[in-house]
ZAMARGU-4260 file (C-alpha; in steps of 0.2 Angstrom, whole numbers, plus 5000, padded with zeros to 4 digits):
<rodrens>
0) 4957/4996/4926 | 4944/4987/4913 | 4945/4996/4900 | 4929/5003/4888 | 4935/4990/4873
5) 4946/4977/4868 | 4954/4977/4852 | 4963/4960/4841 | 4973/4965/4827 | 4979/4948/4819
10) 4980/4941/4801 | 4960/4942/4800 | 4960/4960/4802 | 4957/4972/4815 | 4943/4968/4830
15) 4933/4977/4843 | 4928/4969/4858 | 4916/4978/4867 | 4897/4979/4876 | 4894/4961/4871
20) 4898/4964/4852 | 4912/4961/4840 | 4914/4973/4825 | 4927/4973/4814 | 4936/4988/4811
25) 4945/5001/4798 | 4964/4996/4801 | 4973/5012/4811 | 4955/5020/4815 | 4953/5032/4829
30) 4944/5024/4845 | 4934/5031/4857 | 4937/5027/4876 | 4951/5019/4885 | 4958/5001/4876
35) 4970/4986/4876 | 4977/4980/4858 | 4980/4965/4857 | 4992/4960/4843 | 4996/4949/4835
40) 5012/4955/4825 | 5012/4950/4807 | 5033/4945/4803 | 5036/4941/4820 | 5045/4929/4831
45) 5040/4922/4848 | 5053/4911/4857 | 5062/4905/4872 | 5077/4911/4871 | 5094/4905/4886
50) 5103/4919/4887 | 5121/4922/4893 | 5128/4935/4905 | 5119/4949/4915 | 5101/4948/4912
55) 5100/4967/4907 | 5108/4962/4892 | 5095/4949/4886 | 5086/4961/4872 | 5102/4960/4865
60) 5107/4944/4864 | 5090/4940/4857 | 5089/4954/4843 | 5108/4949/4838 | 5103/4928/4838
65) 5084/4932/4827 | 5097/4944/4815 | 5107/4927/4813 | 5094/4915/4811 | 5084/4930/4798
70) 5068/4927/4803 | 5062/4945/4802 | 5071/4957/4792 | 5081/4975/4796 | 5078/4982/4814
75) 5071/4974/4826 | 5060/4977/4844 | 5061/4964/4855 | 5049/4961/4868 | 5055/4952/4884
80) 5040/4948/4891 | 5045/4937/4904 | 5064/4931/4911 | 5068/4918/4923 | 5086/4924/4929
85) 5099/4909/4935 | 5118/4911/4943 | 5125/4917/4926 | 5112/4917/4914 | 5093/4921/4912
90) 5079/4912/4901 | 5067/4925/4893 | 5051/4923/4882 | 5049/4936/4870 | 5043/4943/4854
95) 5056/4951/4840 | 5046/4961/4826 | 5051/4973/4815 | 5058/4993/4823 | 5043/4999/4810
100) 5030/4990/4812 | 5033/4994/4830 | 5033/5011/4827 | 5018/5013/4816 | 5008/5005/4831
105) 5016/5017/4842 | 5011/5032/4832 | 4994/5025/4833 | 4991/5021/4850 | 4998/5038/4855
110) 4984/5047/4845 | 4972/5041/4853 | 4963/5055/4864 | 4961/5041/4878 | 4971/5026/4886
115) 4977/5016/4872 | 4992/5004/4878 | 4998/4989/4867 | 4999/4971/4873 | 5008/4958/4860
120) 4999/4940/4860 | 5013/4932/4869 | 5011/4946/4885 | 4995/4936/4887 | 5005/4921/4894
125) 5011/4933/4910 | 4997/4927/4922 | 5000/4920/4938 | 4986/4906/4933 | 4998/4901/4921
130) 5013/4894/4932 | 5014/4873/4930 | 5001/4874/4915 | 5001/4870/4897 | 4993/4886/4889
135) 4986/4884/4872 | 4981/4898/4861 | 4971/4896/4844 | 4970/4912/4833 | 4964/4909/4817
140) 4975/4896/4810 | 4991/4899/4822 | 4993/4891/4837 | 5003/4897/4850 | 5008/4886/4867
145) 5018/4891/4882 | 5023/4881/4897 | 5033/4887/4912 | 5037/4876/4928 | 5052/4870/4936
150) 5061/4887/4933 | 5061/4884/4915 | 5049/4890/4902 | 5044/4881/4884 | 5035/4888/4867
155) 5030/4880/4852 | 5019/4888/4839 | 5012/4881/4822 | 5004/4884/4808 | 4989/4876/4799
160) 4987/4877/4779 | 4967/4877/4779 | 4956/4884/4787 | 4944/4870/4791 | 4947/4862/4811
165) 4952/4848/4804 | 4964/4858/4797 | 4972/4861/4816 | 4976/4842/4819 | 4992/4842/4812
170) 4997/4857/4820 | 4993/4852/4837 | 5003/4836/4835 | 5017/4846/4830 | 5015/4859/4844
175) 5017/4844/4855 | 5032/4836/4847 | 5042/4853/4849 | 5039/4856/4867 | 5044/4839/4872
180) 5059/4839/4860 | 5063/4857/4869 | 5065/4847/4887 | 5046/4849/4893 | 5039/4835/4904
185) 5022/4841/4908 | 5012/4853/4915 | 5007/4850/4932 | 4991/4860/4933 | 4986/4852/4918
190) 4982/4860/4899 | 4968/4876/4896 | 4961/4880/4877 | 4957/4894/4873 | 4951/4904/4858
195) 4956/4924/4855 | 4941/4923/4845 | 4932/4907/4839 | 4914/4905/4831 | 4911/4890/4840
200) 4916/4883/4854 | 4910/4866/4850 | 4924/4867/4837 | 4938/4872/4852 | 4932/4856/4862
205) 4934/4844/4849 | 4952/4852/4847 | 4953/4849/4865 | 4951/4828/4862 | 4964/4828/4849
210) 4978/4835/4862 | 4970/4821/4874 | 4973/4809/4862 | 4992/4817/4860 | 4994/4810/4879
215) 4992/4829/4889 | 4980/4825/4905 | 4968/4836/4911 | 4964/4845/4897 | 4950/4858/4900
220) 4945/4876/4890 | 4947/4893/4898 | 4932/4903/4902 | 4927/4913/4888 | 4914/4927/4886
225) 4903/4927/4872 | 4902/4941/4859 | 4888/4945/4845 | 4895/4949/4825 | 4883/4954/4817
230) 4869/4941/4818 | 4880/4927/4823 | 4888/4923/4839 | 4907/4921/4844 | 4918/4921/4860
235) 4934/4924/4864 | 4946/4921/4882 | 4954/4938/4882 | 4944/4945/4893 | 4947/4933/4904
240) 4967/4934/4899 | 4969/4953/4900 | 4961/4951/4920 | 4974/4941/4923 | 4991/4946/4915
245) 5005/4954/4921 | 5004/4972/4920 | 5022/4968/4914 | 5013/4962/4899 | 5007/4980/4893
250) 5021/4987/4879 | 5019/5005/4885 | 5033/5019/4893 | 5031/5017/4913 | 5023/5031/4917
255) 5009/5026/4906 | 5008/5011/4913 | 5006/5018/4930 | 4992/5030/4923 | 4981/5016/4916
260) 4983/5006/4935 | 4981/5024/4946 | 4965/5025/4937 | 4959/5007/4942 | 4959/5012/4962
265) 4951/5028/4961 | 4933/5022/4966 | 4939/5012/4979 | 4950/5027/4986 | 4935/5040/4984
270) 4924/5028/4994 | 4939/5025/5007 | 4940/5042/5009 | 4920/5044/5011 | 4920/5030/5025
275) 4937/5040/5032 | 4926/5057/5033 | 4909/5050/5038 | 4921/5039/5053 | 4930/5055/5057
280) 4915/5065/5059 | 4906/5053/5069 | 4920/5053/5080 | 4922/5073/5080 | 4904/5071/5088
285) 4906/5058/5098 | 4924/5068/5105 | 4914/5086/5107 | 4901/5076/5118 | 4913/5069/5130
290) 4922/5082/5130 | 4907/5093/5137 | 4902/5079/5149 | 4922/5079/5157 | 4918/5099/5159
295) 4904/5098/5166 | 4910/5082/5180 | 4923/5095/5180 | 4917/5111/5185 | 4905/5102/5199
300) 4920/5093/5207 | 4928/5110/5209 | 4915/5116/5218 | 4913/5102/5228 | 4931/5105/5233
305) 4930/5122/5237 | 4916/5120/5248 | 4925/5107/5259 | 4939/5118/5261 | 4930/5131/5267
310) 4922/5118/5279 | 4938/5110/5284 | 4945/5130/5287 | 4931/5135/5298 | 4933/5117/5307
315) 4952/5121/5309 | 4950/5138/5315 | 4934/5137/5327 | 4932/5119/5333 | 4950/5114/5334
320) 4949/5117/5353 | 4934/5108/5356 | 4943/5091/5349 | 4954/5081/5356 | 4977/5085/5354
325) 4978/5073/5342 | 4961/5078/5331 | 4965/5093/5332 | 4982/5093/5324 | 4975/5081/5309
330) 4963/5095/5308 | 4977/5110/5306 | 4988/5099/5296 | 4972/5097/5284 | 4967/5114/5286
335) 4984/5119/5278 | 4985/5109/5263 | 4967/5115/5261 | 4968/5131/5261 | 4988/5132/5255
340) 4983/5121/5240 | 5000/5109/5235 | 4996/5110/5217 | 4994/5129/5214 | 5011/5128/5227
345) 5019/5116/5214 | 5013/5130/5200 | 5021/5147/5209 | 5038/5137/5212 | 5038/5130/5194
350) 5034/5149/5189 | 5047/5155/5199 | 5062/5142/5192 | 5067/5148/5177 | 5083/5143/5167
355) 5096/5140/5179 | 5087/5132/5193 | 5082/5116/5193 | 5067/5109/5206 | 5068/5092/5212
360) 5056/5091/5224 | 5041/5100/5234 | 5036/5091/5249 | 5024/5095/5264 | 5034/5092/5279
365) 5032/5096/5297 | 5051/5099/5305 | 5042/5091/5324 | 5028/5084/5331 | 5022/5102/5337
370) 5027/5112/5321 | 5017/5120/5309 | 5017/5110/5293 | 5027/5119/5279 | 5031/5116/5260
375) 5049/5111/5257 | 5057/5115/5240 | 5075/5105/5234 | 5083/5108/5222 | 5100/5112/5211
380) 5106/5129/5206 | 5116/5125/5189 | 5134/5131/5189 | 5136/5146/5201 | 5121/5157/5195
385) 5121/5162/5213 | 5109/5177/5203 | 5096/5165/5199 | 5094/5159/5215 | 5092/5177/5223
390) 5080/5178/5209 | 5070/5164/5212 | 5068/5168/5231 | 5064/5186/5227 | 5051/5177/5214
395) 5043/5166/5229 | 5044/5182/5243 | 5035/5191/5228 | 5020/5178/5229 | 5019/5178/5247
400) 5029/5166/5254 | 5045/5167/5268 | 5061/5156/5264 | 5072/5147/5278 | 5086/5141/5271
405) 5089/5119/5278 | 5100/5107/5274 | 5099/5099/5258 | 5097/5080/5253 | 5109/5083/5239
410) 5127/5084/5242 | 5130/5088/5223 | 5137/5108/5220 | 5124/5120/5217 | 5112/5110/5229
415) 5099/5119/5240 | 5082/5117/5252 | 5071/5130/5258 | 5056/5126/5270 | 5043/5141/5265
420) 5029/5148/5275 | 5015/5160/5272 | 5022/5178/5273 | 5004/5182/5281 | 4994/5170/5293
425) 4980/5165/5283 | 4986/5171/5266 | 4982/5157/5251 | 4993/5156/5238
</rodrens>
């Protein structure tokens, strides 16, 4: 989700980011509409920290190793913002600041009448983008550099003492010096600048030429978005950072993180569900129409059919003399299935077997070359429910048709075969 503004708080004071403006703003002031914070905590210490043991356990291992070295003073937070986990230990990045601070901005954020979720500066290193590079991060005077390839992750960070650029050549030198005394070799992918929010960024790429001149290749500046303050211009590369971190970045309980990302795929579900409806109704339409085609097909088929039966019937009962032995018994055997139809026959016996009787087969059988054709019906009476049976014959006498009893296919127990004619000559089913 983009949210309505952005908002730096750092040693320069507090910072809205919004509409293609930079304000300043009243420390701890209410904000209107949904916003990221970024901060910049003052009394804080980002690192890379090994740490021993289950990975779980990293927070504390960190907060007890910043207590030692007395960096920041009474309680602590700690921030892991990103960990690397090996066999039996884990390498983290993180940020320790102090419980109170922590809290106050908590407080803050959580009277806010819209999304308000807190991401500390060094959460802005969780991008993807940012494997195999050298990321450089000027605020102010602080510089702030991260690296992660290999498996392993470096920091460095410095300070300058003025505020002039020239100020910033020292620092950078130093930044360099620490990362390669820490182990690092490189960065792969190269180095990208950028500025949280510069004034100029003809200033950012003269910065740029000194950490060429430090031996780092491929050194380019991050896309950066420019903002009015008052009547001068500035830019800064968190938009362009907060696109592209880890939502892991955000300092906010889990459910809150979920909120602020449910709300980022609600225009694109709305308008799946539009194009769902609009397909389902075309297809409704499209259904109904074929539909009423297959009936209609339907209903002149069966008329078709009922008119040849009645044509084969008369042909079977008035001409079949006129035709030849042979004719004429094709004739009656049509005749039959005609007007004694085998599906409404499969429908009666299926009627007719209830539980307890199971049909196996209906066939139309002639016993000899001169017999009438008959339906035959096999099947398997389950157990001795010898009372089913009875009932399923009564059942077929009922719907007009005469059982003779034959041998079955089947040996199995329970078997039976009945050859079944019309009780009446003539009589349909």
């Amino acid at each position: 989700m983009k949210p309505d503004q952005i908002i730096l708080v750092c040693a320069q004071g507090w910072f809205q980011l919004a509409e293609g403006r930079c304000r300043e703003l009243q420390p701890w002031a209410d904000v209107k509409g949904s916003a990221l914070v970024v901060v910049e905590f003052a009394q804080s210490q980002v690192g890379v920290q090994s740490c021993k043991g289950k990975a779980e356990y990293a927070a504390a291992i960190i907060e007890k190793a910043v207590r030692a070295e007395g960096a920041v003073d009474g309680p602590l937070q700690v921030f892991v913002h990103r960990q690397i986990r090996h066999n039996d230990s884990s390498t983290v990045l993180y940020t320790a600041i102090p419980l109170d601070v922590w809290q106050q901005f908590q407080t803050w954020s959580r009277r806010q009448p819209d999304h308000c979720l807190i991401v500390p500066l060094a959460g802005l290193f969780l991008g993807k983008a940012a494997d195999d590079q050298l990321q450089v991060l000027r605020i102010g005077s602080q510089l702030h550099a991260f690296s992660a390839a290999g498996g392993k992750m470096h920091y460095a960070g410095a300070t300058a003492i003025g505020s002039d650029p020239a100020d910033l050549h020292a620092p950078l030198r130093t930044v360099v010096m620490q990362l390669k005394a820490g182990g690092w070799t490189g960065a792969p992918k190269g180095v990208r600048w950028g500025g949280v929010l510069a004034d100029d960024l003809d200033v950012e790429r003269g910065l740029l030429g000194k950490l060429a001149e430090a031996g780092l290749n491929d050194v380019r500046l991050m896309p950066h978005e420019s903002f009015r303050i008052g009547d001068a211009a500035s830019a800064s590369a968190l938009p362009q950072l907060l696109d592209a971190m880890d939502t892991q970045a955000i300092q906010a309980p889990w459910l809150g993180r979920m909120a602020w990302l449910s709300e980022s795929y609600v225009v694109p579900l709305a308008a799946l569900i539009a194009v769902m409806t609009v397909g389902l109704g075309a297809f409704a339409f499209f259904s109904n129409h074929l539909i009423a085609q297959e009936r209609t097909a339907l209903q002149a088929l069966q008329s078709e059919t009922e008119q040849l039966r009645q044509r084969v019937s008369q042909v079977g009962q008035a001409n079949a003399a006129a035709l030849d032995p042979e004719a004429a018994t094709f004739v009656r055997q049509l005749g039959f299935a005609a007007v004694h139809d085998p599906i409404r026959m499969l429908a009666t016996v299926r009627q007719a077997a209830r539980p307890g009787v199971r049909v196996q087969r209906v066939q139309l059988v002639k016993t000899d070359s001169q017999a009438k054709p008959r339906f035959r019906v096999d099947g398997v009476v389950d157990g001795q429910a010898n009372q089913e049976l009875r009932r399923f014959l009564a059942e077929l006498l009922a719907q007009g048709w005469q059982v003779e009893s034959v041998s079955p296919n089947d040996g199995s127990p329970g078997a039976f075969a009945y050859l079944l004619k019309p009780a009446a000559p003539g009589k349909s089913v």
